[in-house]
N, C-alpha and C positions, 0 to 999 in steps of 0.2 A: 898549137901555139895560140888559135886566136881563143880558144877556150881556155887556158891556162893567162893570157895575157902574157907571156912570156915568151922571147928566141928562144927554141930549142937548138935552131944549127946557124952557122955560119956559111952562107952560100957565095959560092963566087962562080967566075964559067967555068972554071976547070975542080973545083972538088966543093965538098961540103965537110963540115966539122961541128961535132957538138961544142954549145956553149958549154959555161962551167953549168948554168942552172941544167941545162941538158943533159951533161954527164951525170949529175947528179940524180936527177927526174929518170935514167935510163938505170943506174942502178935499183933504185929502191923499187922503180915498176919490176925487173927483173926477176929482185927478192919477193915480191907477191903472189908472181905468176909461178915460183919453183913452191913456195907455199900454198898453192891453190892446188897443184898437184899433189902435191904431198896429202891435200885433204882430199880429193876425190879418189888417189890409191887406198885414203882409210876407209870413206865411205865403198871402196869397190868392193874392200879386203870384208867389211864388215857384211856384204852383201852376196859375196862367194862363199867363205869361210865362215864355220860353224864356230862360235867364238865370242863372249860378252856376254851381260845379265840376258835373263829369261823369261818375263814374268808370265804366272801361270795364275788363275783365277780359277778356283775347284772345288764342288761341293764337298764337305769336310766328309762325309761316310765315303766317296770314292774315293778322295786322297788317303784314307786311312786305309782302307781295304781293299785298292785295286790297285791305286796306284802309286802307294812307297813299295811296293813290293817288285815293283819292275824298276823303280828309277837306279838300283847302283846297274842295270846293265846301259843305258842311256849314258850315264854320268863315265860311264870305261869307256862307251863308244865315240863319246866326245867331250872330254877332259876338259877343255876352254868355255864349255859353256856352262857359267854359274846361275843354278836352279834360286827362285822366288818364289814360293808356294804360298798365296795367298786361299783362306778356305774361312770365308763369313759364313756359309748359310746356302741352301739353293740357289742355281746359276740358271736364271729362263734366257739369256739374254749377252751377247757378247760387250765387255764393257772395255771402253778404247783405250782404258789406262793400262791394259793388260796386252802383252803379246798372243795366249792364247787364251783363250776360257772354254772349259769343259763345262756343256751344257746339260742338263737335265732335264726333259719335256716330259709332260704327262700327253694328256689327247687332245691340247692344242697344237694348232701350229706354230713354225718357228715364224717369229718378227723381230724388226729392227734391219737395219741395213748393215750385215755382216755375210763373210763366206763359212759357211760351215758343214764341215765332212763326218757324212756318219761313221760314229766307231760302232755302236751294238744298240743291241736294246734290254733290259733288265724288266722282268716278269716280279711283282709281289705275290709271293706264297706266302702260305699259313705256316708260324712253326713253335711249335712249345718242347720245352724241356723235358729230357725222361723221365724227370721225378714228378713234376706236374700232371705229366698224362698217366702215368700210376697212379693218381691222388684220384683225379677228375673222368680220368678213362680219354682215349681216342677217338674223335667224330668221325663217323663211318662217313655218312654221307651231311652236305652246305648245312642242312635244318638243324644239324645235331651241333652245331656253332653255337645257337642260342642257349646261354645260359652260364658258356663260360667265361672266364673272365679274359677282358680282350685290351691288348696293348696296340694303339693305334697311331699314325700320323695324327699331326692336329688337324689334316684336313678334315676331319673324321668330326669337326665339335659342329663343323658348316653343312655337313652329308647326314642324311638321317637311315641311309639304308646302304647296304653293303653287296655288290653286284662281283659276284665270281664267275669265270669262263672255265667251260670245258679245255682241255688241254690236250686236240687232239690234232693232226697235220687239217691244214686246211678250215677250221672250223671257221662258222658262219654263225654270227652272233645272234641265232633265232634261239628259240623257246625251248629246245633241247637241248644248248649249248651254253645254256646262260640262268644263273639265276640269282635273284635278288631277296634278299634278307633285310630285315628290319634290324638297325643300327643301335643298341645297347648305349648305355651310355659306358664308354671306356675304364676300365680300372686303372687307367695310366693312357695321357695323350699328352703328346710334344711334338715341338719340329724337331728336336734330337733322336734323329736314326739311332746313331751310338748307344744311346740310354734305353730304346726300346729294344734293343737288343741284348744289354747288360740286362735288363729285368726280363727277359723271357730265358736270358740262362740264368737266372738266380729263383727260376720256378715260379713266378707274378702271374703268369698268365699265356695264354696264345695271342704269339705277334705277328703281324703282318709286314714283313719285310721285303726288300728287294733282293733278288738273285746274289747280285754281287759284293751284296753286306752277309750274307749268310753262307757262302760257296764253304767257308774254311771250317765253322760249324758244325756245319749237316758231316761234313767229309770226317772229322774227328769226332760224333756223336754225342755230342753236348747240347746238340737241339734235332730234334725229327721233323721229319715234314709229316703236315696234315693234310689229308685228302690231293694225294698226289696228282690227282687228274683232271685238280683246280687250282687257278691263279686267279689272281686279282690284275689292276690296270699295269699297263704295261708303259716305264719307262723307254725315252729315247733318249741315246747319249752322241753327243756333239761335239767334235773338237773346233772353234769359233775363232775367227780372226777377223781383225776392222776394218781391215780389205784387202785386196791382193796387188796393188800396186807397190812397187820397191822392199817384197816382204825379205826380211832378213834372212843369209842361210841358218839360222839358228831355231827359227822360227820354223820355215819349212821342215828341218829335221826331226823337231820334237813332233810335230802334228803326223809325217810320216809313222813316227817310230807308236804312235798311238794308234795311229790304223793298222799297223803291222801285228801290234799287241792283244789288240781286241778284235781284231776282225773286218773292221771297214763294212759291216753289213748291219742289216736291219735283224738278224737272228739273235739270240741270246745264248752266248756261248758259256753262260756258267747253270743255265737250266738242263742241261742234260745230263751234269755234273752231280746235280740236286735231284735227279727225279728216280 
């Protein structure tokens, strides 16, 4: 009352009674507070139940080739929740406009203030087309690289030399296991995975792709691996979220359902597919 400036009740010794401003003031507070529930059962609903937009942020060669090929089992498993696939370009980096982001690391580490669960890691091999290596012939062994023509990441315009690992359990990146080549200048370089891949099956040249752009490939023979018991740097893949306070059930489920899909581990489960 003394905050309002107004009687709410009518007091005497024996009862009390609201005024009219009272009755009034008792209503409409009434009607806020069944409103206010009403909004914390939505926020509860939205926070148990899997349910409302999605947004996902995803390098465009995994969303092309890893991961539209899993979403209609996600999408049957949980019908309320409407997928956003957003896919600019390389993802270093969890960005807050997104519920999740699938990250891509090379041999930094991860930064930024984000939670992020390993899904795998993705190995770069060598692979050219079977009509190209008929034209050119096969590299027995790293030396025998030099001279063909080579379709590469654009990291490739900043790097002047080309450093392949042996590809054996346990290796140790010393002088037996490792070797470094002098960098060509490219017959084709882009940040478009997609495209370096479209031109290593239209016979352009040996590409250096990752695992899980090529798994579908090598498996139906439309590109071969070269020098099987060498890879290039090795991708890590991250499913990234902007924190873990009040995360949504919908959120939690998709980042599950990505660990469940790829592995949850540091292996690379399309290399033994390819080897």
């Amino acid at each position: 009352e003394q905050h309002l400036g107004a009687r709410l009740l009518n007091r005497s010794s024996r009862s009390l009674a609201l005024t009219d401003i009272g009755e009034a003031y008792l209503q409409r507070a009434t009607q806020i507070l069944a409103e206010l529930d009403d909004a914390d059962a939505l926020a509860g609903a939205a926070t148990s139940t899997p349910q409302g937009v999605l947004r996902v942020l995803c390098p465009p060669a995994f969303a092309a080739h890893q991961l539209a090929k899993h979403l209609p089992r996600f999408v049957q498993q949980y019908p309320q929740i409407h997928l956003e696939i957003a896919k600019p370009g390389p993802v270093a980096a969890a960005d807050d406009n997104f519920d999740v982001s699938i990250l891509s690391i090379g041999q930094q580490p991860l930064q930024g203030d984000f939670v992020a669960r390993p899904l795998a890691c993705s190995s770069f091999i060598i692979c050219g087309a079977p009509d190209y290596l008929a034209r050119r012939g096969t590299p027995q062994q790293p030396q025998d690289l030099i001279g063909h023509e080579g379709l590469l990441p654009a990291v490739s315009a900043v790097r002047r030399e080309l450093t392949l690992y042996r590809q054996t359990p346990l290796a140790e990146a010393d002088a037996t296991n490792m070797v470094t080549l002098p960098l060509p200048s490219p017959t084709l370089s882009t940040t478009q995975i997609d495209l370096i891949l479209a031109a290593a099956l239209a016979g352009m040249g040996l590409a250096g792709l990752p695992t899980f752009v090529t798994e579908q490939a090598l498996t139906d023979g439309r590109l071969q691996r070269v020098l099987p018991e060498w890879r290039g740097v090795t991708l890590s893949l991250y499913a990234a979220m902007p924190t873990r306070k009040n995360v949504p059930a919908r959120t939690r489920v998709f980042v599950d359902f990505l660990v469940e899909t790829f592995g949850g581990t540091r292996d690379d489960p399309w290399l033994a597919k390819v080897s």
